[in-house]
C-alpha positions in Angstrom: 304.7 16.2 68.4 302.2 14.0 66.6 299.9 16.0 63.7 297.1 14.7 61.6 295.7 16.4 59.0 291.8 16.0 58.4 291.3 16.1 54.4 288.2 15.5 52.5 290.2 13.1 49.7 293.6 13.5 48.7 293.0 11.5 45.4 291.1 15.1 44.3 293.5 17.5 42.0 292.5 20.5 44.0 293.8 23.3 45.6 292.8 22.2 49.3 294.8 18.6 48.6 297.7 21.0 47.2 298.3 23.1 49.7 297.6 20.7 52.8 300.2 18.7 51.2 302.9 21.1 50.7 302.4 22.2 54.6 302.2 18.6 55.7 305.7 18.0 53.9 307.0 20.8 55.0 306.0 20.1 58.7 307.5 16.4 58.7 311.0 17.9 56.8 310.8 20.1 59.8 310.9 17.2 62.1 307.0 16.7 63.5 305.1 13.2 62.5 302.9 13.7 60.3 299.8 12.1 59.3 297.1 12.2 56.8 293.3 10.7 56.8 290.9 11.6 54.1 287.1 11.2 54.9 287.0 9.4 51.4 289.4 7.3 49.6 292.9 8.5 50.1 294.2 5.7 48.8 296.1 7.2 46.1 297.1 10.9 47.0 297.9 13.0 44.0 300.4 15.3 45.3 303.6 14.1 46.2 304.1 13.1 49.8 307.4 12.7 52.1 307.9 8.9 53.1 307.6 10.3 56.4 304.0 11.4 56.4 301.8 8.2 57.2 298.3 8.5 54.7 295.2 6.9 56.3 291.6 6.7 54.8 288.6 6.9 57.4 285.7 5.0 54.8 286.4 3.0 51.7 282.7 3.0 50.7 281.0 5.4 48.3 278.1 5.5 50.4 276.8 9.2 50.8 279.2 11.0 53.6 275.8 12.0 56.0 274.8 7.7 55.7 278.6 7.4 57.1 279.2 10.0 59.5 279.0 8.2 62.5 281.2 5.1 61.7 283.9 8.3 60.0 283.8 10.1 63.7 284.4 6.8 65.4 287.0 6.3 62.8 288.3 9.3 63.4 288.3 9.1 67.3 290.3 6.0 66.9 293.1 7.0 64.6 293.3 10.1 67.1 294.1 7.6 70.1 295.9 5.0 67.9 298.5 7.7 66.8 298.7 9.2 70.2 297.8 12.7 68.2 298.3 16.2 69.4 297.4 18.7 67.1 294.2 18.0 64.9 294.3 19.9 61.4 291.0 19.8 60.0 291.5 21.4 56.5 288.0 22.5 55.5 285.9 23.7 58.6 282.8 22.3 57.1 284.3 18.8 58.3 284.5 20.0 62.3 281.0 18.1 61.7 282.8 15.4 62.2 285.9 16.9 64.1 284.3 18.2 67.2 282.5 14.9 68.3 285.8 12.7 67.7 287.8 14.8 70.0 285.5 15.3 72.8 287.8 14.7 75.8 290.9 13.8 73.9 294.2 16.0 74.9 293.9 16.9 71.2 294.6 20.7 70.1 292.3 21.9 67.8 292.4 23.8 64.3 289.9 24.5 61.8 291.4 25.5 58.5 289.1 28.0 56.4 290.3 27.9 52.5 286.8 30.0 51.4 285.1 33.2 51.8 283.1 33.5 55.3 280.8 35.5 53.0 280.1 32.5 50.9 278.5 28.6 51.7 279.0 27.5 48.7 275.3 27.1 48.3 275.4 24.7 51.6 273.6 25.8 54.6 275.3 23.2 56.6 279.0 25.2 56.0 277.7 28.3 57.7 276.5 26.3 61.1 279.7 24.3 60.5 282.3 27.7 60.8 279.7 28.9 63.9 280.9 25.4 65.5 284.6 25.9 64.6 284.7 29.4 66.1 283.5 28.4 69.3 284.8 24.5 70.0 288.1 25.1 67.7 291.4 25.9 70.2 292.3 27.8 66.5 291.1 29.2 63.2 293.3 29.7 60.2 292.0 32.3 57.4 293.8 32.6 53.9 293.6 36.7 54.4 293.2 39.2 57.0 290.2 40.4 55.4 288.6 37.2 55.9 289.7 37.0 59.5 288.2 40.3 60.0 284.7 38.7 58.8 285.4 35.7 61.3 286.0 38.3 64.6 282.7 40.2 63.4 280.6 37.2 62.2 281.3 34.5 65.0 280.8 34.2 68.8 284.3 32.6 68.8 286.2 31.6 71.9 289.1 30.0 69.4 292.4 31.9 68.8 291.7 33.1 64.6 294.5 34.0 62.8 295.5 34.5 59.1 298.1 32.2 57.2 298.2 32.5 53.3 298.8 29.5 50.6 302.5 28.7 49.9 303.4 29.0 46.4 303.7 26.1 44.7 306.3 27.2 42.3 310.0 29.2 42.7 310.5 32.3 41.6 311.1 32.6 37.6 314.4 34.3 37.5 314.6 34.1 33.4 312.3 33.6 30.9 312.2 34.6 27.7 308.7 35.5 26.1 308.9 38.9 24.0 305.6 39.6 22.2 304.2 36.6 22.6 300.8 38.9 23.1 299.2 36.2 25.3 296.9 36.9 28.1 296.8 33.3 29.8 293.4 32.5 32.7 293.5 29.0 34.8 290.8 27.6 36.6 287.8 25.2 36.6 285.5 26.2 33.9 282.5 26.3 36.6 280.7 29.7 37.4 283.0 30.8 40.0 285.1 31.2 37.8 283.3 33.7 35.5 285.3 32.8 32.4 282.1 33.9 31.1 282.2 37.3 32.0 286.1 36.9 31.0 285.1 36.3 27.2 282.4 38.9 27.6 285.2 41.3 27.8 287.4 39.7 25.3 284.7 40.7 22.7 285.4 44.3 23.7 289.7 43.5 24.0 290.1 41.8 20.4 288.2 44.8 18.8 291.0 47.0 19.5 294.1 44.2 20.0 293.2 41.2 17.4 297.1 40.4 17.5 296.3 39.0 21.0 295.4 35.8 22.0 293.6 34.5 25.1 294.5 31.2 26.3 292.5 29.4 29.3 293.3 26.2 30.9 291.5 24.2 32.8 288.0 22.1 32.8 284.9 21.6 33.8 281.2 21.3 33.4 281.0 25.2 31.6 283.4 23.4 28.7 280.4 23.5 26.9 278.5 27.0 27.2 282.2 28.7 26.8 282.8 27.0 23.7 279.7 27.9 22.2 279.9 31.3 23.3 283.1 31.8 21.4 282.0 30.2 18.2 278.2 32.2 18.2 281.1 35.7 19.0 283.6 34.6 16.5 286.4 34.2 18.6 287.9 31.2 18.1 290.9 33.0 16.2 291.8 34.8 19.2 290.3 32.0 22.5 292.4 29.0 22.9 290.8 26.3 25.4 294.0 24.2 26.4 291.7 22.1 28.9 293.5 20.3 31.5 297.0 19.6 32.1 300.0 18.5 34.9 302.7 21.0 32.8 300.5 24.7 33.4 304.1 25.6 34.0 304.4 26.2 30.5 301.7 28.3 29.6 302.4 30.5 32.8 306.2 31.0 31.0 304.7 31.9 27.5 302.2 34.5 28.3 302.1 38.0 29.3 299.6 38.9 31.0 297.4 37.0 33.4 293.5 37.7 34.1 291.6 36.1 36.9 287.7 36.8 36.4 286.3 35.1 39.8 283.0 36.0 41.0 284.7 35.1 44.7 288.0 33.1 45.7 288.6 32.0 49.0 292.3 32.9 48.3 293.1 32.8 44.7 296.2 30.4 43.9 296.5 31.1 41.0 297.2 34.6 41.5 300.4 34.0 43.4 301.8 31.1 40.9 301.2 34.2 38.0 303.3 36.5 40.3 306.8 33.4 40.6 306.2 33.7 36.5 306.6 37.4 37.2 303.0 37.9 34.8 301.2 41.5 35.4 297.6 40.7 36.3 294.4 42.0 35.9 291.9 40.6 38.7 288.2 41.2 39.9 288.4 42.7 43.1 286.3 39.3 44.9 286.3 38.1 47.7 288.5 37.4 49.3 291.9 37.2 48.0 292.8 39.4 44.9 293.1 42.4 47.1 296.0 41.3 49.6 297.5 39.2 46.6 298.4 41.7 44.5 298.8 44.8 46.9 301.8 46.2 46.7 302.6 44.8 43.0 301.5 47.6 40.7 298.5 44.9 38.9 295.4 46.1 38.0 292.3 45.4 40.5 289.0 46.0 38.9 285.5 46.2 40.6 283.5 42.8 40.8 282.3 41.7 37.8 282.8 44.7 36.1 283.3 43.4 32.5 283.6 46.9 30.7 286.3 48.0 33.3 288.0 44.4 32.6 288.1 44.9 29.4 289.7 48.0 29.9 291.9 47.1 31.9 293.5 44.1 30.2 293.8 47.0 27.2 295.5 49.6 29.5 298.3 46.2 30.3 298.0 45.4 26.8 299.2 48.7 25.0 301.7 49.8 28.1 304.7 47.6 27.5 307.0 49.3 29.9 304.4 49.1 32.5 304.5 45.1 32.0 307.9 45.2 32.7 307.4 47.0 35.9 304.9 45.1 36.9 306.9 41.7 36.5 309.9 42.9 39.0 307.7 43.8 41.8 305.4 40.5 41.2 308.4 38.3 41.6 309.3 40.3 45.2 306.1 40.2 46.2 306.1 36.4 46.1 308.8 35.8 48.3 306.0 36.1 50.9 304.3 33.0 49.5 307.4 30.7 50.0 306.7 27.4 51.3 309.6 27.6 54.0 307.8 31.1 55.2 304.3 29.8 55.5 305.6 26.7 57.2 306.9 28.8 59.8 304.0 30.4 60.6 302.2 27.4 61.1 304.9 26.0 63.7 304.5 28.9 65.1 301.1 28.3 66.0 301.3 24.6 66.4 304.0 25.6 69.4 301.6 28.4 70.4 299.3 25.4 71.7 301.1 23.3 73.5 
């Protein structure tokens, strides 16, 4: 059975690119062929990729996507026919735009991938027509979390099969590591307002009043570098906030902290939640939409209401000063994860790319 993946452009370091290309590896080990197109560039993927999976690139111009779209859906049409393709992946539903017009009377099966909240556009009105489309012209829709498929059933007039499948962990399980009293509480993520590593050193404030041994480290970057970093300085802070920006080893802070904090305002899943729980880190999460909740059920970590920051504050405290509790906390994180291996969540996708035949 031929696949293709649909990708926006697997040159970007993001979370989409990640996953799509752990599933697309695990799909060709597991004997399917395998190809990938991104709608721009592609040329240089950033994640690994087997030999086996073939990488195509729809447009090499830097033209604005709308200017392109219809030489991208002939493109796309094309490549469909050219590599006699069965099943159509199309990871990020907004790009069914172009999707649904390039199959149009192919014997291509059809899935939509959703890797965001239904409850959130992302500030474009064009996503929300876009998921109407996918629900009712889509043979499938894939969800990150049951709650989010529940908001599909009730939100959609769908005549496509919708279904949830979770992220693979990109990591193993940690079986032993060695970080007594470090007294780190580590956050990763883009420093954008999704984010709300604002609201995250709003709490801190409160956290270092009563634990000033602690640190707080948070990696990542992004176009809040600036606000964050004069927020700590006008709080005095910057004995206790370490920005680490960007880097390809987060491996290592994930080993050296103990506790991990993710102050979203929404996630569509949350990845970094389940590569905290292979490190085996307790974790202290807003309750957003739309992933903390099924994450982290069953774990013993702390959920706290949306963008509570008094309540976060308190509850990184509550980890902080409750040792045996971290320990706890750390066994049941590292079973819970077993759910995320790559070899599980590949299954279920077989499962449904059989299903269509």
């Amino acid at each position: 059975m031929n696949i293709l993946f649909l990708c926006g452009d697997l040159n970007n370091f993001g979370g989409t690119e990640r996953v799509s290309s752990i599933i697309a590896n695990g799909l060709s080990d597991s004997g399917y062929s395998v190809c990938m197109t991104s709608i721009l560039n592609g040329d240089k993927p950033f994640f690994p990729l087997n030999d086996k999976v073939k990488v195509t690139s729809l447009t090499n111009s830097n033209a604005r996507v709308l200017y392109q779209m219809p030489k991208i859906i002939w493109n796309l049409r094309k490549l469909l026919k050219d590599e006699d393709i069965d099943i159509l992946i199309v990871v990020d539903t907004m790009s069914v735009l172009f999707s649904i017009p390039a199959v149009a009377g192919l014997p291509v099966k059809h899935i939509g991938w959703e890797h965001f909240s239904f409850n959130n556009n992302l500030g474009k009105k064009g996503r929300s027509i876009s998921r109407q489309l996918a629900a009712r012209y889509c043979d499938s829709i894939v969800t990150l979390t049951e709650r989010d498929k529940k908001y599909w059933l009730q939100g959609t007039r769908h005549k496509s099969q919708i279904m949830a499948i979770a992220n693979p962990c990109p990591f193993p399980v940690q079986e032993c590591i060695e970080k007594e009293n470090t007294k780190i509480v580590l956050a990763v993520g883009r420093l954008v307002s999704q984010k709300g590593f604002d609201m995250l050193l709003e709490a801190w404030v409160k956290v270092t009043k009563d634990a000033p041994d602690w640190k707080l480290k948070i990696v990542g970057d992004g176009k809040e570098k600036n606000n964050l970093h004069n927020f700590i300085i006008e709080n005095e802070l910057t004995e206790s906030v370490e920005m680490l920006g960007s880097t390809d080893n987060v491996k290592k802070y994930y080993k050296e902290a103990e506790i991990f904090c993710l102050s979203s305002r929404y996630e569509g899943f949350g990845m970094v939640l389940i590569e905290a729980l292979a490190f085996g880190l307790p974790i202290v999460s807003f309750d957003c939409e739309a992933g903390p909740e099924e994450v982290l059920e069953g774990t013993g970590s702390i959920l706290v209401p949306s963008n509570n920051i008094d309540l976060l504050a308190s509850a990184l405290l509550d980890l902080i000063n409750d040792e045996e509790l971290r320990k706890t906390i750390s066994v049941k994180s590292k079973d819970k994860v077993e759910k995320y291996h790559p070899l599980q969540i590949v299954l279920q996708w077989e499962k449904l790319i059989e299903s269509l035949k």
